[in-house]
Backbone as numpy.savetxt, mean C-alpha at the origin, in Angstrom:
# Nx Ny Nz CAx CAy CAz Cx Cy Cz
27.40 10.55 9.31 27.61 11.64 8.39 29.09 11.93 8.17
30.09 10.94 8.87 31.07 11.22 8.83 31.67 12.56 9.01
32.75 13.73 8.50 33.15 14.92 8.95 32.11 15.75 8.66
31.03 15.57 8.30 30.23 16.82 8.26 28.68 16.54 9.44
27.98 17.72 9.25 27.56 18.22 10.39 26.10 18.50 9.54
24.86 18.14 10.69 23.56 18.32 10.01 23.15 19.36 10.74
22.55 20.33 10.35 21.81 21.52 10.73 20.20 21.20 10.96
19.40 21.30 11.88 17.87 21.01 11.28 17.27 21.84 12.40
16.28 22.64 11.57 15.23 23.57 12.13 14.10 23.29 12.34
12.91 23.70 13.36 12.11 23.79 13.11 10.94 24.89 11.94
10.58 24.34 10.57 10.03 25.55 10.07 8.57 25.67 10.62
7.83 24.86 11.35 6.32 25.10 11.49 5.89 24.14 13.03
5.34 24.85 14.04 4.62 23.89 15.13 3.37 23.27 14.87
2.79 22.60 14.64 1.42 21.63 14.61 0.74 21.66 16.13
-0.01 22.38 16.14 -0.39 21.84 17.62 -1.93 21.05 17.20
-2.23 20.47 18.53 -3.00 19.30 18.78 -4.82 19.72 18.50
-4.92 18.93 17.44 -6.41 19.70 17.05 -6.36 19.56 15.44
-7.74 19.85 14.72 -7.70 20.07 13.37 -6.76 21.36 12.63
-6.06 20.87 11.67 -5.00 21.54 10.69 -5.62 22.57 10.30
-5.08 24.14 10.05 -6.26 25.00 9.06 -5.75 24.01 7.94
-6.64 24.79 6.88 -6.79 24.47 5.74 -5.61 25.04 4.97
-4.96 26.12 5.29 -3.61 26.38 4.16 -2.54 25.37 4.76
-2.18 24.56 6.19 -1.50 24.14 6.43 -1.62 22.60 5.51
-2.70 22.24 4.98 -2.76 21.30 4.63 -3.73 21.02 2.70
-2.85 22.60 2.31 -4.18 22.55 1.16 -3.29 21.85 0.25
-1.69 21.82 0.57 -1.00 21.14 -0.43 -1.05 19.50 -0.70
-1.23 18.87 0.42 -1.54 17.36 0.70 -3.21 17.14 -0.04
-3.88 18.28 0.48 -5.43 17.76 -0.22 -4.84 17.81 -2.07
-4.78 18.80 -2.32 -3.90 18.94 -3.81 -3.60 17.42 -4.46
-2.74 17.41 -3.60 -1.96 16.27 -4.37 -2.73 15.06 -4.32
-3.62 14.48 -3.16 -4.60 13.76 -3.33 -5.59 13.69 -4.14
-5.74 14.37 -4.42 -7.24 14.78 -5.71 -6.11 14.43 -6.87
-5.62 15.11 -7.11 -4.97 15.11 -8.41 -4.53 13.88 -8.79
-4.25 12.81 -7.68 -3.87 11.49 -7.80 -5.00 10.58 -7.87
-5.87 10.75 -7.06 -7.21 10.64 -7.53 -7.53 10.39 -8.86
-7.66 11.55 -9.32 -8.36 12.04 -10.55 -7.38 11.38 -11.85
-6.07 11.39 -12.06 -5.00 10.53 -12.45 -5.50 9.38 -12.70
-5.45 8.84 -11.32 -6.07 7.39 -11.52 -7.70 7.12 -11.56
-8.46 7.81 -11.68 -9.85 7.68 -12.57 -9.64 7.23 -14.22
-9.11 8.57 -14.61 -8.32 8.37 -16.12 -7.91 7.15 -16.48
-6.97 6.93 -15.64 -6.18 5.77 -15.96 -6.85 4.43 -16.02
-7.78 4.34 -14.73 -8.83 3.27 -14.26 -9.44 3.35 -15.77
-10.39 4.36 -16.61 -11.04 4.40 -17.73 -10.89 3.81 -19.22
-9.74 4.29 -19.08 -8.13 4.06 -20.59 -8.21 2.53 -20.45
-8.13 2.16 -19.53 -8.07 0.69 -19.52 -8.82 -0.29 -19.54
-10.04 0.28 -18.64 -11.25 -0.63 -18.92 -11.51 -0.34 -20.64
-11.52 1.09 -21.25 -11.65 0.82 -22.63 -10.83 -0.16 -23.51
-9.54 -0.52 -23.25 -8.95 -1.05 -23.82 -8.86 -2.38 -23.80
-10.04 -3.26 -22.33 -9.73 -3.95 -22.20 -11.11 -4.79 -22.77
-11.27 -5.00 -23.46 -11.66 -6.01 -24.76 -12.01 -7.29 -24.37
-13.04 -8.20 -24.69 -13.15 -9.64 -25.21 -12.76 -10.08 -26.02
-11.11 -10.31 -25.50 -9.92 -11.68 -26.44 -8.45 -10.78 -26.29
-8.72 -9.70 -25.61 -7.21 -9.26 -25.47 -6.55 -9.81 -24.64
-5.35 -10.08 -24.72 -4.41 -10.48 -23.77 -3.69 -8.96 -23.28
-3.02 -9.04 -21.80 -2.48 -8.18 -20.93 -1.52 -7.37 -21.82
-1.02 -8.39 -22.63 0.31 -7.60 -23.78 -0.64 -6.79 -24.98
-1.51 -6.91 -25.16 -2.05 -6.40 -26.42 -2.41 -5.13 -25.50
-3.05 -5.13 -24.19 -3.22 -3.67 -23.76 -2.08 -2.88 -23.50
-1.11 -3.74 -22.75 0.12 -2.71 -22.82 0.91 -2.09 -24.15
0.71 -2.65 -25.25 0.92 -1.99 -26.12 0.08 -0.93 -27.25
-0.92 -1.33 -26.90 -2.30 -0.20 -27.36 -1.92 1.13 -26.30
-1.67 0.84 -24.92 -1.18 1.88 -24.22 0.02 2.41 -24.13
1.00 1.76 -24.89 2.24 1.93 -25.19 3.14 2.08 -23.29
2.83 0.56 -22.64 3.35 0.55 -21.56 4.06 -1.05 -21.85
4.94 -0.85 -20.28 5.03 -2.39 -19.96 4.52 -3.33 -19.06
5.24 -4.80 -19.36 4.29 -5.72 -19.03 5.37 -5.95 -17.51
4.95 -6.00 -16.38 6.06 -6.90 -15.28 5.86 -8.52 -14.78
6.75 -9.01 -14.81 6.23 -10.17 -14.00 6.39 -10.35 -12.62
5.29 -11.03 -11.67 5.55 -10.55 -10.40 5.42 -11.92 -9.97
6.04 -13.06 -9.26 6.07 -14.11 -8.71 5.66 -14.57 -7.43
4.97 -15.45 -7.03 4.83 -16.23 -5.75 3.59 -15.01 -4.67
3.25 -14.58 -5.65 1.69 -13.52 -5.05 0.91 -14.60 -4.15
0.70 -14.23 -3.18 -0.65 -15.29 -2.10 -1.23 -13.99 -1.54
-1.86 -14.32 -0.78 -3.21 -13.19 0.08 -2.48 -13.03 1.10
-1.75 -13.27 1.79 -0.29 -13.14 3.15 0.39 -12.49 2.35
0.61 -11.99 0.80 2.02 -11.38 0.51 1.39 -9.67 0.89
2.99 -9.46 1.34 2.77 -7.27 1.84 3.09 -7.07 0.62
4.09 -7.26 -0.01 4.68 -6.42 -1.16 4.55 -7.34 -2.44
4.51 -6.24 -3.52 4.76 -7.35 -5.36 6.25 -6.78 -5.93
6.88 -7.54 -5.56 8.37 -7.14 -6.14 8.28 -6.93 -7.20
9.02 -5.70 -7.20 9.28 -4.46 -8.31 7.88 -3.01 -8.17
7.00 -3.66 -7.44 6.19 -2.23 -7.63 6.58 -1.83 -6.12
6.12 -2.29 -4.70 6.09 -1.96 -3.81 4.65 -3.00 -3.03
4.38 -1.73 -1.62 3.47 -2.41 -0.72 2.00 -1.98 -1.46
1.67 -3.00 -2.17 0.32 -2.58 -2.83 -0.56 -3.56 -2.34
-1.42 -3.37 -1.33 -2.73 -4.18 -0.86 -3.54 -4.94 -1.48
-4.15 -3.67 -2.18 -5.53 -3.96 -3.37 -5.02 -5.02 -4.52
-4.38 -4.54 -5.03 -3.54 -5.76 -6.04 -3.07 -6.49 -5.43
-2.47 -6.89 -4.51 -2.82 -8.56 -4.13 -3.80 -9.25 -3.45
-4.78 -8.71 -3.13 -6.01 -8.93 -3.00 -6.87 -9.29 -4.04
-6.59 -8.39 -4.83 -7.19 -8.37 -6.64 -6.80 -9.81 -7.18
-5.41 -9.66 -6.90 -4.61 -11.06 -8.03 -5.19 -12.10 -6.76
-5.19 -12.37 -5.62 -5.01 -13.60 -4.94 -6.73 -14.38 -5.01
-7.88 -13.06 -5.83 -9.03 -13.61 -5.56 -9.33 -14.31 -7.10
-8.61 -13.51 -8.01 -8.89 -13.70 -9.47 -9.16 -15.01 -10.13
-9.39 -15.52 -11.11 -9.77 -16.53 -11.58 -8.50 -16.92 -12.46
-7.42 -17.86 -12.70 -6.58 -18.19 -13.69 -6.80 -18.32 -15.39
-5.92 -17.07 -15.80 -6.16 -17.18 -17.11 -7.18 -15.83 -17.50
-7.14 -15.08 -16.76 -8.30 -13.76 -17.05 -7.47 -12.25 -17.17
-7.89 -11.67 -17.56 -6.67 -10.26 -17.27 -7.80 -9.64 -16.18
-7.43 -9.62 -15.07 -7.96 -8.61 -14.12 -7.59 -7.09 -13.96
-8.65 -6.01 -13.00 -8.19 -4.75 -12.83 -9.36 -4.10 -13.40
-9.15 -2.57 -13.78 -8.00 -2.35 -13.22 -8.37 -2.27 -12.00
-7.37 -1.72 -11.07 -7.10 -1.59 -9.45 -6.09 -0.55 -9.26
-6.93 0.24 -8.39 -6.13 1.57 -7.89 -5.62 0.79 -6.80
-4.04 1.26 -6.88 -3.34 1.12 -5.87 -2.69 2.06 -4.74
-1.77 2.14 -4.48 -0.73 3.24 -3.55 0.32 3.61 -4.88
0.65 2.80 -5.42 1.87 3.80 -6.17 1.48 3.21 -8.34
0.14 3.22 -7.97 0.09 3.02 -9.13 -1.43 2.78 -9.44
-2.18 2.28 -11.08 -3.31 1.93 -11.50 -2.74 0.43 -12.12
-3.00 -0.71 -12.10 -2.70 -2.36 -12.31 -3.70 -2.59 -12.89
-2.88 -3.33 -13.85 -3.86 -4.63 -14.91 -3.20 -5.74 -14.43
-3.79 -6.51 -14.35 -2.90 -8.41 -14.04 -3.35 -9.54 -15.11
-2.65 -10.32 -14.59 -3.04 -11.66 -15.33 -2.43 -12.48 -14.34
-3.68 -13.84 -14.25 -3.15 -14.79 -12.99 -2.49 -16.39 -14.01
-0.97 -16.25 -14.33 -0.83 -17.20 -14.67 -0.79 -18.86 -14.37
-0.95 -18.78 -12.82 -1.15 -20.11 -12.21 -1.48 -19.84 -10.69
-2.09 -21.38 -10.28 -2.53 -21.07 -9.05 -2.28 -22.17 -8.49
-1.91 -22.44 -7.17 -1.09 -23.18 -6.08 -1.81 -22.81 -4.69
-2.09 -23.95 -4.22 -3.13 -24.53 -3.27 -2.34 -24.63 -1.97
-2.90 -24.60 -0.99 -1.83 -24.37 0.15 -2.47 -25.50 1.29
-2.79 -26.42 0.26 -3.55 -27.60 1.06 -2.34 -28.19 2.45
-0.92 -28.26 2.04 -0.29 -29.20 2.78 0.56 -28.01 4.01
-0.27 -26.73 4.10 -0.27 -26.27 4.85 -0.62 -26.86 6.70
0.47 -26.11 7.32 -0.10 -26.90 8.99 -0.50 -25.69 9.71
-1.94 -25.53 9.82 -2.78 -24.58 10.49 -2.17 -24.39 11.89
-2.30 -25.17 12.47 -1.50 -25.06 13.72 -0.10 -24.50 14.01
0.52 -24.15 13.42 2.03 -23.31 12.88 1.38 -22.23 12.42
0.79 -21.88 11.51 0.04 -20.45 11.46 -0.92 -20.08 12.65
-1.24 -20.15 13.66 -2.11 -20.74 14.65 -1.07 -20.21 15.71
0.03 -20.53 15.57 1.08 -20.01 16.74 2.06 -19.00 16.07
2.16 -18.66 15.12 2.99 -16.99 14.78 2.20 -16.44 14.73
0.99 -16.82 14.67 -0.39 -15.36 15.06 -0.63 -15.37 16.64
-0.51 -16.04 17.29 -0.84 -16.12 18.53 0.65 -15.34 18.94
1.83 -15.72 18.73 2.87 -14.99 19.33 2.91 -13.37 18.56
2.11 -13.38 17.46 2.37 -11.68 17.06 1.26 -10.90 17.71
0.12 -11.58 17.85 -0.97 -10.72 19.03 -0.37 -10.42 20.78
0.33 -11.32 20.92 0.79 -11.12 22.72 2.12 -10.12 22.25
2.94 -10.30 21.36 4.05 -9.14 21.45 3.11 -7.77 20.89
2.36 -7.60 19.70 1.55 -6.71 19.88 0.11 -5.92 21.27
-0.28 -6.88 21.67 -0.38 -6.48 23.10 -0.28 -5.70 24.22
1.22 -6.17 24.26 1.80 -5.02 25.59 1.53 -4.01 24.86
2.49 -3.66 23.69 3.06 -2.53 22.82 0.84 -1.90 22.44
0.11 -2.33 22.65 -1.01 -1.83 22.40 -1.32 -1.14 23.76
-1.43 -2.03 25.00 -1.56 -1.61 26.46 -1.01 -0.52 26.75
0.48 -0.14 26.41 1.26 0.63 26.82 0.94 1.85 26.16
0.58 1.82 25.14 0.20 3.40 24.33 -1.11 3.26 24.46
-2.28 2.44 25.30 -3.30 3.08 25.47 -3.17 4.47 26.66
-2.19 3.40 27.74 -2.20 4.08 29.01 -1.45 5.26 28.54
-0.69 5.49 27.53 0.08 6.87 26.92 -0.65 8.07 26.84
-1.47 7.55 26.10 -2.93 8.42 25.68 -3.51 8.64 26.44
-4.07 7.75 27.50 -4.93 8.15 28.87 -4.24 9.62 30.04
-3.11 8.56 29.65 -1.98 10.05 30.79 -2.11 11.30 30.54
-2.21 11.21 28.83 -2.07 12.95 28.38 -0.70 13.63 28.46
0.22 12.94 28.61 1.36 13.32 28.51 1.79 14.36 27.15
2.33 15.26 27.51 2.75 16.62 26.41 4.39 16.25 26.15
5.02 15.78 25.16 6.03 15.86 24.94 6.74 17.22 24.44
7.83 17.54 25.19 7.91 19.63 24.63 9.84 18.99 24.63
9.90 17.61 24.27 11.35 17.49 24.09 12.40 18.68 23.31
11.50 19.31 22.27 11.68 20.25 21.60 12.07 21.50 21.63
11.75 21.95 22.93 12.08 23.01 23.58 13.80 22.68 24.69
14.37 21.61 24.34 15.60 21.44 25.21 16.81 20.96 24.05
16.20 20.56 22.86 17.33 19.55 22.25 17.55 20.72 20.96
């Protein structure tokens, strides 16, 4: 922060148990409403989406744009330029080439796609995938062991009350 100085308060304690309901009516809020957003949106599109339209003819009936997103497989976390969207690459990695898929509710959005090509992962070596999964289950592991026994202890962290 360089010469300056952060101030930080506590405004609210959470204790351990179900939230009332005003502590948490703003999060339900915003969920519904995003929800309901993307129902709409999910609708608008299936209407628009036609036998013989192409992806560009809907984005411009909807007066949106088109992105291009590269090198999508069923292993990809993220679609560069939107973010970590699951469902859409799940959506795109099952799709058929040459179809406009969707829509698909996502995390930071409602998606239409189009699968312009598809690439086979035949000369893949199972055995190399076979061992970065085997080494990410044993380092996940401990780190699982260790916060079971966390939880078992019952340990109360009250760091809060000293710092």
């Amino acid at each position: 922060m360089g010469d300056n100085y952060v101030i930080a308060f506590c405004t609210r304690i959470q204790e351990e148990g179900i939230a009332p309901v005003e502590a948490v009516e703003n999060d339900i809020r915003f969920t519904l409403i995003k929800d309901k957003k993307a129902e709409v949106i999910e609708e608008e599109f299936t209407r628009n989406n036609q036998e013989g339209k192409t992806l560009n003819d809907i984005a411009n009936s909807l007066e949106l744009n088109v992105q291009e997103a590269t090198g999508i497989n069923f292993r990809s976390y993220t679609v560069p330029g939107i973010g970590t969207e699951p469902a859409l690459v799940a959506a795109a990695s099952a799709e058929k080439q040459g179809v406009v898929g969707g829509p698909v509710k996502g995390n930071n959005g409602v998606f239409m796609f189009y699968v312009n090509s598809l690439t086979t992962s035949e000369g893949q070596d199972l055995n190399e995938v076979q061992k970065n999964m085997m080494a990410s289950f044993q380092m996940r592991g401990g780190y699982e062991a260790y916060e079971a026994l966390r939880k078992q202890a019952k340990i109360v962290d009250k760091r809060y009350k000293f710092y």
